[in-house]
C-alpha positions in Angstrom: 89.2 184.6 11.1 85.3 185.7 12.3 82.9 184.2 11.3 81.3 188.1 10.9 80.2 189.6 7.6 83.2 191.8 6.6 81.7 195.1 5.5 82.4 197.3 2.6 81.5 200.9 1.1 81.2 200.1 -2.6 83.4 203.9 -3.0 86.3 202.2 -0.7 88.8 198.7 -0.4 88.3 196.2 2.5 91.8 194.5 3.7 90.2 190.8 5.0 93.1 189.0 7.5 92.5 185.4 7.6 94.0 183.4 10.2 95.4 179.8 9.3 97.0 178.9 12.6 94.7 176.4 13.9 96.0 174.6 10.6 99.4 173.7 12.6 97.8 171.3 14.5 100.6 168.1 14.2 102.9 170.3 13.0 101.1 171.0 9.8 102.4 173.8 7.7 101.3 176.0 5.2 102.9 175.0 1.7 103.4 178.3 -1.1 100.9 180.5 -0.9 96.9 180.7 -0.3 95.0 181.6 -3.7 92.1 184.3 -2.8 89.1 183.9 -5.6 86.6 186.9 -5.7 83.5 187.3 -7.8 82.4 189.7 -10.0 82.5 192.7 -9.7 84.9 192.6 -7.0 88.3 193.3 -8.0 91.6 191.7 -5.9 93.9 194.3 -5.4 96.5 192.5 -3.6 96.9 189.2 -1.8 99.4 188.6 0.8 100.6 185.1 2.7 102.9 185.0 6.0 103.9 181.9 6.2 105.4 183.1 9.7 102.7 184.3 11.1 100.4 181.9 9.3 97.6 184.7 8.5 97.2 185.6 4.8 95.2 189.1 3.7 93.4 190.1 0.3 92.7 193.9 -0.3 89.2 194.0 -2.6 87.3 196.4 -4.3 84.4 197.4 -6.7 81.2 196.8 -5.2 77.6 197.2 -5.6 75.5 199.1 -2.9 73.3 196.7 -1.2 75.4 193.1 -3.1 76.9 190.3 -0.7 79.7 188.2 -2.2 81.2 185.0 -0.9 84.9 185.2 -0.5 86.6 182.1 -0.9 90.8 181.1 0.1 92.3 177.9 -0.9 95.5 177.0 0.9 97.7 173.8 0.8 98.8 172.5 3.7 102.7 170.5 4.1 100.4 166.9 4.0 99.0 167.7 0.5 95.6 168.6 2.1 93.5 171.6 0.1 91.9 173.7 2.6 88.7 176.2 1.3 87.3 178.9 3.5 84.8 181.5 2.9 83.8 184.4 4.3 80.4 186.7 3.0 81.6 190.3 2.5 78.5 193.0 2.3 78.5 196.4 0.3 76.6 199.4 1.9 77.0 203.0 1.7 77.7 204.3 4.7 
């Protein structure tokens, strides 16, 4: 994952790919799937995990010209360790 601000028109979705694989360091795995947590007023469409690929994606929409929201994605990991990243997502009308 970037650290870049993922944009967004407030009419359209944004699809956000996160990347977990610097997580398999020691042979560390990704355990069920990674939880996405919006805020208001975004809505999550969908949220996928590939545990194969170790990348996990959440589609989001709804909002406000002008807002920035913090994005947040909690994964476990196969040694009981809870990862949390965030990423800032901004709304514009482009």
């Amino acid at each position: 994952m970037s650290a870049a601000i993922v944009l967004l028109d407030p009419a359209d979705q944004a699809l956000v790919t996160i990347n977990w694989s610097d997580v398999a360091i020691g042979g560390l795995e990704i355990v069920g799937f990674v939880t996405h947590t919006v805020p208001a007023p975004l809505v999550k469409i969908i949220e996928i995990t590939d545990v194969a690929t170790k990348t996990s994606q959440v589609r989001v929409t709804g909002a406000v010209h002008g807002g920035m929201y913090m994005v947040e994605a909690t994964v476990e990991l196969s040694n009981g360790e809870i990862l949390n990243r965030q990423f800032p997502l901004r709304a514009f009308n482009g």
